[in-house]
C-alpha positions in Angstrom: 108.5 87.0 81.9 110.1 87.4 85.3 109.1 89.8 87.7 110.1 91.1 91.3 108.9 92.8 94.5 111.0 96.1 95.5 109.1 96.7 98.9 108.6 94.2 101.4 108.6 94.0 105.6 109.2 91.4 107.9 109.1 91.1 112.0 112.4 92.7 112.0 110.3 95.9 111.5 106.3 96.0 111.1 105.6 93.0 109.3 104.5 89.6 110.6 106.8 87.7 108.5 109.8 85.8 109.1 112.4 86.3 106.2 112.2 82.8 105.6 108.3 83.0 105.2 108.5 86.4 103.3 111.0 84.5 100.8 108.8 81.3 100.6 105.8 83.1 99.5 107.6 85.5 97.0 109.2 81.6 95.8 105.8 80.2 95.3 104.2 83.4 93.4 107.1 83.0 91.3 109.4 86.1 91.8 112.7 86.0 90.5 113.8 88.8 92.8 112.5 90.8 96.1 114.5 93.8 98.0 113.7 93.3 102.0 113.3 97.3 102.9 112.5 96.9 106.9 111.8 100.5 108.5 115.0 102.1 109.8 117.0 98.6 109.9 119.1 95.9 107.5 119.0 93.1 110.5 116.8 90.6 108.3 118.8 91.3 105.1 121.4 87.7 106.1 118.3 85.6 106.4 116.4 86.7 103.9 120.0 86.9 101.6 120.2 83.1 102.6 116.9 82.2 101.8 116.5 83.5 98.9 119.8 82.0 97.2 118.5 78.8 99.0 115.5 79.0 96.3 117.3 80.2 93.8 116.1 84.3 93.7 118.0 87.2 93.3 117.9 89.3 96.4 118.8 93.2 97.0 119.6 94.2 100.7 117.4 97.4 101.4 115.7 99.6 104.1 113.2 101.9 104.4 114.2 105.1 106.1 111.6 107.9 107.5 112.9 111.6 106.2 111.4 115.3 106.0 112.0 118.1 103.8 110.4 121.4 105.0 107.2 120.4 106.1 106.7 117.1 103.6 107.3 113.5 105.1 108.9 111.2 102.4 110.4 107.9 102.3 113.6 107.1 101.0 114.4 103.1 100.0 117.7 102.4 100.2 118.9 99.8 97.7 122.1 97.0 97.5 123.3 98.6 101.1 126.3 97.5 102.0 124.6 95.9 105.6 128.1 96.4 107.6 128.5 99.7 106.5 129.0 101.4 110.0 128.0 104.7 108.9 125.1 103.3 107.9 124.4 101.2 110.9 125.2 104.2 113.6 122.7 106.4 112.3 120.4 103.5 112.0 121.1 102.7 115.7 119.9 106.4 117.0 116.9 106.1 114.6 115.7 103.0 116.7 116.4 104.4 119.8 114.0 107.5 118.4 111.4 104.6 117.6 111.7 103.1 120.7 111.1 106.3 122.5 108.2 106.9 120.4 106.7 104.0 121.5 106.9 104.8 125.0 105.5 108.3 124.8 102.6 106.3 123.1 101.7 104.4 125.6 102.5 107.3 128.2 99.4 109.0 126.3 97.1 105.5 126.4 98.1 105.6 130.3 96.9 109.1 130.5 93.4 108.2 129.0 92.6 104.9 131.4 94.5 102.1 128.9 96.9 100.3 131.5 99.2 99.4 128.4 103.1 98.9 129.5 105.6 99.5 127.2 107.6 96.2 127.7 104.7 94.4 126.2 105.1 96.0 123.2 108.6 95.8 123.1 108.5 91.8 123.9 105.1 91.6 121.0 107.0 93.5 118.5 110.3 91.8 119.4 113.0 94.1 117.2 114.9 97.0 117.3 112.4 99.1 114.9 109.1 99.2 116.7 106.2 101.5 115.4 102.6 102.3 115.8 101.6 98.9 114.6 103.2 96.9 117.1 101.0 99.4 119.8 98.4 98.3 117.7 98.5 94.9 118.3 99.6 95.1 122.0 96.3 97.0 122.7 93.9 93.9 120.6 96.3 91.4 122.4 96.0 92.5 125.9 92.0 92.9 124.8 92.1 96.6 125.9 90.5 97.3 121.9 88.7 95.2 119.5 90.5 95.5 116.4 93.7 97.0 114.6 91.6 99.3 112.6 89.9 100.6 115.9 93.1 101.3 117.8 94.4 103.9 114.8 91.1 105.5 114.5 90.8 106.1 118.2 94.4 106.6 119.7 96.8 106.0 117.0 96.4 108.0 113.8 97.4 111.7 113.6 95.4 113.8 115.5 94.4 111.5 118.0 95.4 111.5 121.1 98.5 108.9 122.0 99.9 109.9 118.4 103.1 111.2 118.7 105.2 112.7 115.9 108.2 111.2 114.7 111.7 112.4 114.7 113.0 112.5 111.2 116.2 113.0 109.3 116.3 114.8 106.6 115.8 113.8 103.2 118.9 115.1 101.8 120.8 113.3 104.7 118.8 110.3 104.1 120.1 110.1 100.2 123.7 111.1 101.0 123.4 108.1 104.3 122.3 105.3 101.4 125.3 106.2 98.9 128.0 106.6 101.1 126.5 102.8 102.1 127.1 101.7 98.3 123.2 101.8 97.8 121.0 103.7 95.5 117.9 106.0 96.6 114.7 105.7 96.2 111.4 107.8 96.8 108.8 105.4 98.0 104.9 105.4 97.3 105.5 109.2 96.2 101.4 109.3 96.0 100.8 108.6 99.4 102.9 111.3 100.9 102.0 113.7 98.3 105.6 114.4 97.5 105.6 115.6 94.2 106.7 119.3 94.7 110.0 117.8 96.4 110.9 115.5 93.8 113.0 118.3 91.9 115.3 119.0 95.1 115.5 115.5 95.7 117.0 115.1 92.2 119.5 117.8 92.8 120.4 115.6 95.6 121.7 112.6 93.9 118.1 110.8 94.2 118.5 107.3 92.0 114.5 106.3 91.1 111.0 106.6 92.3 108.9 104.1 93.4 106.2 104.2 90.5 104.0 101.2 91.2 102.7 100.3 94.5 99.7 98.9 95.9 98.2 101.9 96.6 99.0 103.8 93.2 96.3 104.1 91.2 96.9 103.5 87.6 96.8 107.2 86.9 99.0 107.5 89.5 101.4 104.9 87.9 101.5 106.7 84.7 102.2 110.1 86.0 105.3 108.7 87.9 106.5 106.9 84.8 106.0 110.1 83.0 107.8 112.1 86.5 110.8 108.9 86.3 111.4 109.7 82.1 111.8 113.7 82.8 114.1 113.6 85.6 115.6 110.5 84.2 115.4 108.3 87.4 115.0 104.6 87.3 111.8 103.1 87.7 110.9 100.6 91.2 107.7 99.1 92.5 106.6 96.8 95.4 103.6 95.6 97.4 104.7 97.4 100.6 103.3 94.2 102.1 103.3 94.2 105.9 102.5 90.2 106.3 99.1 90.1 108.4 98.8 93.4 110.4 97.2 95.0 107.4 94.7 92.3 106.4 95.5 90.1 103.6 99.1 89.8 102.9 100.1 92.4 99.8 102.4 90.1 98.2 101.9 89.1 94.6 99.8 92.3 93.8 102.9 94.2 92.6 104.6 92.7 90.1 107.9 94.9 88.9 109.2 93.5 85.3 112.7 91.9 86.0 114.0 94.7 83.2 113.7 97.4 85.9 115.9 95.1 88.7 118.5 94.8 86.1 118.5 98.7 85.2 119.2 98.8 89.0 121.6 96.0 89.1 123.5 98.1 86.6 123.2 101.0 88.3 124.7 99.8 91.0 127.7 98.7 89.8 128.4 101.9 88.0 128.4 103.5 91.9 130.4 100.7 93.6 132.8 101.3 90.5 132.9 105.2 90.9 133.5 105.0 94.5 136.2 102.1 94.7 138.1 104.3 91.3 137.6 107.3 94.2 139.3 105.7 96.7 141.8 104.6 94.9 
Protein backbone atom coordinates (compact mmCIF):
# COMPACT_ATOMS: atom_id res chain seq x y z
CA UNK A 1 0.00 0.00 0.00
CA UNK A 2 1.46 3.46 -0.78
CA UNK A 3 1.01 6.29 1.32
CA UNK A 4 1.90 10.09 1.47
CA UNK A 5 2.58 13.17 3.63
CA UNK A 6 0.21 16.34 2.75
CA UNK A 7 1.95 18.80 5.36
CA UNK A 8 5.44 19.33 5.68
CA UNK A 9 7.99 22.48 6.40
CA UNK A 10 11.40 23.12 5.65
CA UNK A 11 14.01 26.23 6.47
CA UNK A 12 12.40 28.10 3.78
CA UNK A 13 9.72 28.63 6.52
CA UNK A 14 9.87 27.16 10.21
CA UNK A 15 11.33 23.94 9.70
CA UNK A 16 14.95 22.83 10.10
CA UNK A 17 15.00 20.91 6.95
CA UNK A 18 16.59 21.39 3.75
CA UNK A 19 14.23 20.15 0.86
CA UNK A 20 16.72 17.78 0.01
CA UNK A 21 16.69 16.30 3.69
CA UNK A 22 12.92 16.68 4.06
CA UNK A 23 12.69 14.48 0.69
CA UNK A 24 15.43 11.96 1.84
CA UNK A 25 13.61 11.10 4.89
CA UNK A 26 10.04 10.92 3.43
CA UNK A 27 12.30 8.46 0.62
CA UNK A 28 13.58 6.28 3.29
CA UNK A 29 10.06 5.87 5.31
CA UNK A 30 8.82 4.90 2.09
CA UNK A 31 6.30 7.68 0.88
CA UNK A 32 5.31 7.65 -2.53
CA UNK A 33 4.25 11.28 -2.43
CA UNK A 34 4.68 14.53 0.07
CA UNK A 35 3.13 18.20 -0.65
CA UNK A 36 6.01 20.89 0.77
CA UNK A 37 3.27 23.62 2.43
CA UNK A 38 5.98 26.24 3.78
CA UNK A 39 4.13 29.17 5.78
CA UNK A 40 3.24 32.10 3.46
CA UNK A 41 5.88 30.94 0.61
CA UNK A 42 6.42 28.31 -2.57
CA UNK A 43 10.44 29.18 -2.59
CA UNK A 44 11.38 25.42 -1.69
CA UNK A 45 8.79 23.91 -3.96
CA UNK A 46 11.97 23.60 -7.20
CA UNK A 47 14.18 21.88 -4.83
CA UNK A 48 12.07 19.81 -3.19
CA UNK A 49 10.13 19.19 -6.99
CA UNK A 50 13.80 18.08 -8.02
CA UNK A 51 14.45 15.96 -5.28
CA UNK A 52 11.77 14.16 -5.17
CA UNK A 53 11.64 13.11 -9.00
CA UNK A 54 15.38 12.48 -8.28
CA UNK A 55 13.99 9.45 -5.98
CA UNK A 56 11.38 8.67 -7.82
CA UNK A 57 8.12 10.37 -5.54
CA UNK A 58 5.31 12.18 -6.69
CA UNK A 59 5.46 15.65 -5.45
CA UNK A 60 2.54 18.44 -5.05
CA UNK A 61 3.75 22.19 -4.84
CA UNK A 62 1.88 23.70 -1.71
CA UNK A 63 1.87 26.43 0.99
CA UNK A 64 0.41 27.13 3.99
CA UNK A 65 -1.31 30.44 4.28
CA UNK A 66 -2.45 32.24 7.81
CA UNK A 67 -6.31 33.55 7.30
CA UNK A 68 -9.26 34.78 9.68
CA UNK A 69 -12.86 34.77 9.51
CA UNK A 70 -14.63 36.86 12.09
CA UNK A 71 -12.84 36.28 15.13
CA UNK A 72 -11.55 32.35 14.17
CA UNK A 73 -7.86 31.92 12.86
CA UNK A 74 -7.77 29.09 10.24
CA UNK A 75 -5.25 27.71 7.92
CA UNK A 76 -5.75 27.29 4.45
CA UNK A 77 -3.22 24.70 2.36
CA UNK A 78 -2.93 25.45 -0.87
CA UNK A 79 -2.37 22.50 -3.22
CA UNK A 80 -0.57 21.92 -7.06
CA UNK A 81 0.06 25.97 -7.08
CA UNK A 82 1.15 27.10 -9.92
CA UNK A 83 4.74 28.56 -8.08
CA UNK A 84 5.00 31.50 -10.90
CA UNK A 85 1.74 32.49 -10.62
CA UNK A 86 2.34 36.29 -9.88
CA UNK A 87 -0.85 36.85 -8.26
CA UNK A 88 0.02 34.40 -6.07
CA UNK A 89 3.49 35.40 -5.45
CA UNK A 90 2.53 39.40 -4.87
CA UNK A 91 0.30 38.79 -2.17
CA UNK A 92 2.75 36.25 -0.79
CA UNK A 93 5.47 38.98 -0.99
CA UNK A 94 3.35 41.57 1.38
CA UNK A 95 2.53 38.54 3.64
CA UNK A 96 6.40 38.21 4.36
CA UNK A 97 6.99 41.63 4.73
CA UNK A 98 3.92 41.35 7.53
CA UNK A 99 6.09 38.47 9.04
CA UNK A 100 9.10 40.18 8.97
CA UNK A 101 7.61 43.07 10.80
CA UNK A 102 6.20 40.85 13.26
CA UNK A 103 9.41 39.74 14.05
CA UNK A 104 10.73 42.96 14.80
CA UNK A 105 7.92 44.19 17.04
CA UNK A 106 8.88 40.84 18.85
CA UNK A 107 12.03 41.57 19.73
CA UNK A 108 11.06 45.37 20.23
CA UNK A 109 8.94 43.81 23.25
CA UNK A 110 12.11 41.37 24.47
CA UNK A 111 14.14 44.76 24.38
CA UNK A 112 11.61 46.38 26.50
CA UNK A 113 11.86 43.65 29.25
CA UNK A 114 15.99 43.57 29.52
CA UNK A 115 16.57 40.70 26.46
CA UNK A 116 19.24 42.62 24.33
CA UNK A 117 17.94 40.35 21.23
CA UNK A 118 18.50 42.20 17.63
CA UNK A 119 16.43 41.50 14.97
CA UNK A 120 19.15 40.79 12.31
CA UNK A 121 20.07 37.81 14.32
CA UNK A 122 17.05 36.37 13.79
CA UNK A 123 16.68 37.31 10.43
CA UNK A 124 20.37 35.78 9.58
CA UNK A 125 19.33 32.32 12.12
CA UNK A 126 16.04 31.95 10.35
CA UNK A 127 17.60 32.81 7.00
CA UNK A 128 14.19 33.13 4.58
CA UNK A 129 11.66 35.32 3.59
CA UNK A 130 8.93 33.75 6.06
CA UNK A 131 10.21 34.11 9.61
CA UNK A 132 7.89 33.37 12.72
CA UNK A 133 7.89 33.03 16.35
CA UNK A 134 10.05 30.02 16.14
CA UNK A 135 12.95 31.47 14.58
CA UNK A 136 12.74 34.15 17.87
CA UNK A 137 12.72 31.13 19.63
CA UNK A 138 15.78 29.82 18.73
CA UNK A 139 17.69 33.17 18.47
CA UNK A 140 16.91 33.64 22.21
CA UNK A 141 18.43 29.72 23.22
CA UNK A 142 21.25 30.58 20.60
CA UNK A 143 22.38 33.76 21.92
CA UNK A 144 21.91 31.91 25.53
CA UNK A 145 19.52 34.69 26.68
CA UNK A 146 16.85 31.42 27.62
CA UNK A 147 17.39 27.82 28.26
CA UNK A 148 15.12 26.12 26.06
CA UNK A 149 12.54 26.46 23.06
CA UNK A 150 9.74 25.43 25.23
CA UNK A 151 10.75 28.19 27.94
CA UNK A 152 10.94 31.11 25.44
CA UNK A 153 6.94 30.46 24.36
CA UNK A 154 5.91 29.99 27.84
CA UNK A 155 7.56 33.13 28.99
CA UNK A 156 7.61 35.81 26.05
CA UNK A 157 6.25 34.08 23.04
CA UNK A 158 2.83 32.42 23.39
CA UNK A 159 -0.41 34.52 23.37
CA UNK A 160 -0.72 36.45 26.26
CA UNK A 161 2.62 36.95 27.01
CA UNK A 162 4.35 39.77 26.73
CA UNK A 163 6.66 40.05 23.24
CA UNK A 164 3.62 38.20 21.54
CA UNK A 165 2.34 40.13 18.86
CA UNK A 166 -0.75 39.34 16.80
CA UNK A 167 -0.55 38.55 13.26
CA UNK A 168 -1.96 40.28 10.33
CA UNK A 169 -4.17 37.93 8.47
CA UNK A 170 -6.04 37.79 5.18
CA UNK A 171 -9.07 36.63 5.05
CA UNK A 172 -10.17 33.26 4.57
CA UNK A 173 -12.36 33.74 1.73
CA UNK A 174 -9.47 35.71 -0.01
CA UNK A 175 -7.15 33.08 0.97
CA UNK A 176 -9.42 30.31 -1.07
CA UNK A 177 -10.13 32.54 -4.02
CA UNK A 178 -5.80 33.54 -3.92
CA UNK A 179 -5.11 29.37 -4.17
CA UNK A 180 -7.59 28.84 -7.31
CA UNK A 181 -6.91 31.61 -9.26
CA UNK A 182 -3.13 30.03 -8.70
CA UNK A 183 -4.53 26.57 -10.35
CA UNK A 184 -4.47 25.01 -6.67
CA UNK A 185 -7.03 23.46 -4.55
CA UNK A 186 -7.95 24.59 -0.84
CA UNK A 187 -7.57 23.14 2.07
CA UNK A 188 -8.49 23.60 5.82
CA UNK A 189 -5.58 22.44 7.88
CA UNK A 190 -5.53 20.66 11.43
CA UNK A 191 -9.30 22.02 11.67
CA UNK A 192 -9.11 20.60 15.47
CA UNK A 193 -6.49 22.76 16.53
CA UNK A 194 -8.02 26.03 15.66
CA UNK A 195 -11.41 24.92 16.60
CA UNK A 196 -12.74 25.82 13.22
CA UNK A 197 -15.72 23.79 12.90
CA UNK A 198 -18.51 26.46 12.96
CA UNK A 199 -16.61 28.10 9.80
CA UNK A 200 -16.45 25.11 7.86
CA UNK A 201 -20.07 25.73 6.20
CA UNK A 202 -19.02 29.34 4.92
CA UNK A 203 -15.83 28.07 3.82
CA UNK A 204 -17.68 25.57 1.63
CA UNK A 205 -19.85 28.27 0.17
CA UNK A 206 -16.54 29.60 -0.78
CA UNK A 207 -15.26 27.05 -3.12
CA UNK A 208 -13.23 25.21 -0.15
CA UNK A 209 -11.71 21.84 -1.87
CA UNK A 210 -10.93 19.27 1.41
CA UNK A 211 -10.10 19.32 5.04
CA UNK A 212 -7.27 18.20 6.50
CA UNK A 213 -8.72 15.08 8.55
CA UNK A 214 -5.60 13.35 9.89
CA UNK A 215 -2.78 15.15 11.51
CA UNK A 216 -0.54 14.60 14.27
CA UNK A 217 -2.35 16.23 16.67
CA UNK A 218 -5.92 14.76 15.74
CA UNK A 219 -7.03 12.44 18.00
CA UNK A 220 -8.67 9.52 16.50
CA UNK A 221 -12.11 10.80 17.46
CA UNK A 222 -11.10 13.80 16.05
CA UNK A 223 -10.13 11.91 12.71
CA UNK A 224 -13.54 10.31 12.52
CA UNK A 225 -15.56 13.32 13.04
CA UNK A 226 -13.66 15.11 10.10
CA UNK A 227 -14.23 12.11 7.82
CA UNK A 228 -17.74 12.17 8.86
CA UNK A 229 -17.53 16.63 8.36
CA UNK A 230 -15.41 15.76 4.62
CA UNK A 231 -18.61 12.95 3.52
CA UNK A 232 -21.40 15.74 4.36
CA UNK A 233 -20.03 18.63 2.67
CA UNK A 234 -18.45 16.41 0.14
CA UNK A 235 -14.84 17.70 0.39
CA UNK A 236 -11.83 15.61 -0.29
CA UNK A 237 -10.05 14.13 2.40
CA UNK A 238 -5.87 15.25 3.28
CA UNK A 239 -3.53 14.53 6.08
CA UNK A 240 0.06 15.22 7.11
CA UNK A 241 2.52 15.26 9.99
CA UNK A 242 2.84 19.07 10.02
CA UNK A 243 6.44 18.13 10.84
CA UNK A 244 8.64 21.10 11.58
CA UNK A 245 12.19 19.12 11.28
CA UNK A 246 13.85 19.65 14.87
CA UNK A 247 12.40 22.89 16.44
CA UNK A 248 9.54 20.85 17.84
CA UNK A 249 11.38 17.85 19.20
CA UNK A 250 11.53 14.71 17.30
CA UNK A 251 10.94 15.21 13.70
CA UNK A 252 6.97 14.34 12.89
CA UNK A 253 7.62 12.66 9.76
CA UNK A 254 6.37 9.10 9.26
CA UNK A 255 3.55 9.47 11.98
CA UNK A 256 1.02 10.49 9.33
CA UNK A 257 0.58 8.21 6.81
CA UNK A 258 -2.28 9.52 4.10
CA UNK A 259 -3.36 6.39 1.79
CA UNK A 260 -2.11 7.17 -1.84
CA UNK A 261 -6.14 6.80 -2.83
CA UNK A 262 -6.65 10.29 -1.26
CA UNK A 263 -3.42 11.96 -3.43
CA UNK A 264 -4.98 10.58 -6.51
CA UNK A 265 -8.72 11.96 -5.63
CA UNK A 266 -6.70 15.20 -5.47
CA UNK A 267 -4.60 14.54 -8.50
CA UNK A 268 -7.94 14.34 -10.15
CA UNK A 269 -9.29 17.03 -8.78
CA UNK A 270 -6.86 19.06 -10.01
CA UNK A 271 -7.00 18.50 -13.36
CA UNK A 272 -10.78 19.02 -13.52
CA UNK A 273 -9.84 22.84 -12.30
CA UNK A 274 -6.79 23.40 -14.58
CA UNK A 275 -9.30 22.05 -17.35
CA UNK A 276 -12.27 24.40 -16.29
CA UNK A 277 -10.07 27.31 -16.21
CA UNK A 278 -7.98 26.80 -19.45
CA UNK A 279 -11.94 25.87 -21.29
CA UNK A 280 -12.57 29.61 -19.48
CA UNK A 281 -10.02 31.29 -21.07
CA UNK A 282 -10.49 30.08 -24.06
Amino acid sequence: MKFADLHLHTQFSDGTFTPEELVDRAHKLGFAAIALTDHDTVEGCARAAAACAAAGMNFIAGSELTAEHGDTEVHILGYFLDTGNQILLDKIAKFQSVRQNRIREMVAALNKLGIPLKAETVFALANCKSPGRPHVARALVKEKLIGHLDEAFERYLKKGRPAWVPKTKMSALESVELIHQAGGLAVMAHPGLNRTDDIIPDLVDAGLDGIECFHTKHSTVMSERYLEIAEKYDLLVTGGSDCHGFSKKAPLIGTVKLPYEHVERLMARAAERKAKTANASK
